[in-house]
PASEBA-1860 file (N, C-alpha, C; in nm, 3 decimals):
! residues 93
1> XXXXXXXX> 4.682/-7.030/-2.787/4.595/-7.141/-2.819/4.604/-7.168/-2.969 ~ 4.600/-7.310/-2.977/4.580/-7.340/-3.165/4.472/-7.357/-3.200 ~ 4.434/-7.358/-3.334/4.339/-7.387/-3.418/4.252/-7.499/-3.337 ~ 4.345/-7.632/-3.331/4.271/-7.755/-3.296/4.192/-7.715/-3.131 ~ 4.267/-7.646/-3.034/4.219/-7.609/-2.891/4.115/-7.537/-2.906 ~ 4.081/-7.410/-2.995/3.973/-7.378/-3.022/3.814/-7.427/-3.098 ~ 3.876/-7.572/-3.153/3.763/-7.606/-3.210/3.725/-7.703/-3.073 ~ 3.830/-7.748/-3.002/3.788/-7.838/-2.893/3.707/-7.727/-2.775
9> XXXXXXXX> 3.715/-7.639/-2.754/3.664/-7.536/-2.699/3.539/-7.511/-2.743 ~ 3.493/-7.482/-2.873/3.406/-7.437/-2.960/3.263/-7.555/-2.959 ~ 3.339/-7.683/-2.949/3.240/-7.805/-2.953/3.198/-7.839/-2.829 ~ 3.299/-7.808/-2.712/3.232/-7.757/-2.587/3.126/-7.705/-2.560 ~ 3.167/-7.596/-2.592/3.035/-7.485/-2.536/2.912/-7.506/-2.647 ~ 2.962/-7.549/-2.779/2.808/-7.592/-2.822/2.701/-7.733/-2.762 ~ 2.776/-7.839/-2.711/2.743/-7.934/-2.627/2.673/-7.873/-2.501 ~ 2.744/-7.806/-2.454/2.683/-7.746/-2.299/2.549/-7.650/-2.362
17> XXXXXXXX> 2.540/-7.542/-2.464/2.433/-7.455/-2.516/2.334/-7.595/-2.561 ~ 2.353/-7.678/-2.644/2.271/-7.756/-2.688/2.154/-7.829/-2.581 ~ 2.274/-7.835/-2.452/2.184/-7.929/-2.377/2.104/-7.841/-2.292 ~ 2.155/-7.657/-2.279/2.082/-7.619/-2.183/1.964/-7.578/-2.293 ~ 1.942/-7.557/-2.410/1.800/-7.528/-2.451/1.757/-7.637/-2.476 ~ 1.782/-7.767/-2.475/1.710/-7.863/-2.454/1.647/-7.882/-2.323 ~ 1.698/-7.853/-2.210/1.648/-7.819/-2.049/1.557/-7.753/-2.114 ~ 1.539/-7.624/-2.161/1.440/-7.485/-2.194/1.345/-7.557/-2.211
25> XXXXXXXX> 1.334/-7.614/-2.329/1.268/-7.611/-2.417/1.183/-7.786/-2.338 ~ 1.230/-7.853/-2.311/1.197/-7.994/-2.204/1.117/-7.895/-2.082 ~ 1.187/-7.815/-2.023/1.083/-7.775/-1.877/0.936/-7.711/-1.936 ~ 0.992/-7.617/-2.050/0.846/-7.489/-2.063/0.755/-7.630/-2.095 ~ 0.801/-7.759/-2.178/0.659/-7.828/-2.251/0.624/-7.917/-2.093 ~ 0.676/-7.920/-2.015/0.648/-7.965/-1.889/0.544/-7.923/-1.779 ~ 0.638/-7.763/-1.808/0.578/-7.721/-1.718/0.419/-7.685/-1.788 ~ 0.392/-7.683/-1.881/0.290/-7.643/-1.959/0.184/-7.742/-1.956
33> XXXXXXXX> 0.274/-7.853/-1.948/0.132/-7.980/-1.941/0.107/-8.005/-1.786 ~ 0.205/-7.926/-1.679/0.122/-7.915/-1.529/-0.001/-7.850/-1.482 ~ -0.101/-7.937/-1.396/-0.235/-7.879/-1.335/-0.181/-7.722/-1.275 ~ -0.292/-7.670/-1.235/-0.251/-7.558/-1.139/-0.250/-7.606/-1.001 ~ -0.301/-7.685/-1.012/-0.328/-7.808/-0.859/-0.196/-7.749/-0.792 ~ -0.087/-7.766/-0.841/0.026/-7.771/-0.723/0.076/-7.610/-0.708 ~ 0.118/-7.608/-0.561/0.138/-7.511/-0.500/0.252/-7.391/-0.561 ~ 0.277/-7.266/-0.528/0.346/-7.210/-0.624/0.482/-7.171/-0.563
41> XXXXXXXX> 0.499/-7.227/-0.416/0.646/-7.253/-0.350/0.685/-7.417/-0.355 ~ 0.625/-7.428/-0.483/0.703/-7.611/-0.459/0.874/-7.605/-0.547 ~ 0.889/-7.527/-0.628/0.992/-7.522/-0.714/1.047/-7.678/-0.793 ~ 1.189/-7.667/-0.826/1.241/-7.774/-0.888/1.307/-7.725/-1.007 ~ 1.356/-7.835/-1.070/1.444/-7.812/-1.180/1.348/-7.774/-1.302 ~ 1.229/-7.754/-1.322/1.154/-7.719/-1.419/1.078/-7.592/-1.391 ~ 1.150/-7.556/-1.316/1.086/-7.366/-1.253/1.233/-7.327/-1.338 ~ 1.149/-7.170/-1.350/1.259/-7.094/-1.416/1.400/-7.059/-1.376
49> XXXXXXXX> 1.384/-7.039/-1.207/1.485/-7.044/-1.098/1.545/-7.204/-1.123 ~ 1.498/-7.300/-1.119/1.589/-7.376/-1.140/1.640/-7.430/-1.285 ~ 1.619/-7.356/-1.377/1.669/-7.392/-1.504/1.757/-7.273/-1.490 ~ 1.794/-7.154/-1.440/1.888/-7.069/-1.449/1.985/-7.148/-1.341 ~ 1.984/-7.218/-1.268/2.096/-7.282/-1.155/2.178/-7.389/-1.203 ~ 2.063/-7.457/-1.294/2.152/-7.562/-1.369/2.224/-7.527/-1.482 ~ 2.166/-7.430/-1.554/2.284/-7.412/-1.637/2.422/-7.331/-1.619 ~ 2.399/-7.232/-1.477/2.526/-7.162/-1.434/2.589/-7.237/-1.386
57> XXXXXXXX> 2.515/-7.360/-1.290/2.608/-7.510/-1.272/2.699/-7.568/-1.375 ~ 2.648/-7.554/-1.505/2.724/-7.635/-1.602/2.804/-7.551/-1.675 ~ 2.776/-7.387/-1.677/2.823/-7.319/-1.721/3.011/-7.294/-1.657 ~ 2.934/-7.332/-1.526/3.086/-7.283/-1.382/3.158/-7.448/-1.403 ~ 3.138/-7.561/-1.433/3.204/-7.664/-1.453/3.280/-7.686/-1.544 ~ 3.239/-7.592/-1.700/3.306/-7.609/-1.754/3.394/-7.501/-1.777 ~ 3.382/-7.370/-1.686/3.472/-7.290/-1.708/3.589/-7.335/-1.638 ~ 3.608/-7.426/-1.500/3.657/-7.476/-1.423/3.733/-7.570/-1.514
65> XXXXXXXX> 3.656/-7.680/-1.537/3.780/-7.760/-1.623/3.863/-7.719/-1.705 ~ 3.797/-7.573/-1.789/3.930/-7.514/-1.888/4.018/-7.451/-1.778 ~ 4.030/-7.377/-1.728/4.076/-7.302/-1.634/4.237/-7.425/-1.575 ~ 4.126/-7.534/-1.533/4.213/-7.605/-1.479/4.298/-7.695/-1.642 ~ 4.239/-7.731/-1.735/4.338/-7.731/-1.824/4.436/-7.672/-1.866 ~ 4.389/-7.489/-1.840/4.541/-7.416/-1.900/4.643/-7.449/-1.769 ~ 4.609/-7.471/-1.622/4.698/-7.498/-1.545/4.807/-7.613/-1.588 ~ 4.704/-7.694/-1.632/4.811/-7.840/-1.638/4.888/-7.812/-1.750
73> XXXXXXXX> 4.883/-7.714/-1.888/5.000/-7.680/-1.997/5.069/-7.596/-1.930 ~ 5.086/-7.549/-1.784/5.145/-7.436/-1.802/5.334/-7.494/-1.849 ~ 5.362/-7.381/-1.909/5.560/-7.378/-1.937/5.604/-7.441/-1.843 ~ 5.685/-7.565/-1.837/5.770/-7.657/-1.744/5.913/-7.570/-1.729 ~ 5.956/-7.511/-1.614/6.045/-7.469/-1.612/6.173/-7.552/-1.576 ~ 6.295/-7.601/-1.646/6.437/-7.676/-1.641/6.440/-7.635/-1.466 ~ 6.433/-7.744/-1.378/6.530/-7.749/-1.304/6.708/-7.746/-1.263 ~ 6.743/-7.656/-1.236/6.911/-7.658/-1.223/6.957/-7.794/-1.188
81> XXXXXXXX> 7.059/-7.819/-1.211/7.146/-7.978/-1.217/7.222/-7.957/-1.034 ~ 7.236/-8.056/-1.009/7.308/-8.027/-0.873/7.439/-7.934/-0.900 ~ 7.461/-7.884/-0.761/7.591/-7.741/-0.768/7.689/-7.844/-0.752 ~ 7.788/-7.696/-0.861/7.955/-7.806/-0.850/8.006/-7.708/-0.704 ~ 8.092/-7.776/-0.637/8.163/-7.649/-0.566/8.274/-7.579/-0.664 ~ 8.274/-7.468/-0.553/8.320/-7.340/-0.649/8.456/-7.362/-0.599 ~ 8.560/-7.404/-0.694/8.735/-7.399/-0.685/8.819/-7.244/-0.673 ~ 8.892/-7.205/-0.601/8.964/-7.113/-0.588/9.035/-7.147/-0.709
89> XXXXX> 9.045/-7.036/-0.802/9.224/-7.020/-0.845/9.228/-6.957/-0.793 ~ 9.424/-6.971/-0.773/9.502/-6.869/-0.733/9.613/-6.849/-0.890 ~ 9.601/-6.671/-0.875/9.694/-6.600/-1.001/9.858/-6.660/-0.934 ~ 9.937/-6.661/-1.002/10.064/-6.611/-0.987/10.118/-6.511/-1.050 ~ 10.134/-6.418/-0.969/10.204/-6.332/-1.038/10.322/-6.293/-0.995
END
């Protein structure tokens, strides 16, 4: 990997960290301004269970797209040229 792949890597995963403590930090003030009124099997994306799903969601998407990026650089290997046929010599001796 070069310099430049690692900073493209690097700005990745700070994009993906940025947005999951923004989730954090968006559910706890959420969930904080909810009544107790509602039931405690209702769940959702602002339960703790679902803030750990979404970010292993985004976590597994973007391991996937690199994954599948190093596929698409892999080394192009030269295909052989069509075969000549193979000519007999004959020695004289």
């Amino acid at each position: 990997m070069n310099a430049e792949t690692l900073r493209s890597h690097a700005r990745r995963v700070a994009v993906v960290g940025a947005l999951a403590s923004a989730q954090v930090v968006w559910s706890t003030q959420a969930a904080a301004a909810q009544t107790m009124t509602e039931s405690a099997g209702a769940g959702g994306l602002t339960d703790p269970v679902g803030i750990v799903a979404v970010v292993v969601g985004v976590v597994g998407v973007v391991v996937g797209l690199v994954r599948r990026r190093k596929v698409a650089k892999a080394p192009q290997v030269p295909l052989p040229g069509p075969r000549q046929p193979v000519r007999a010599t004959v020695s004289q001796d």
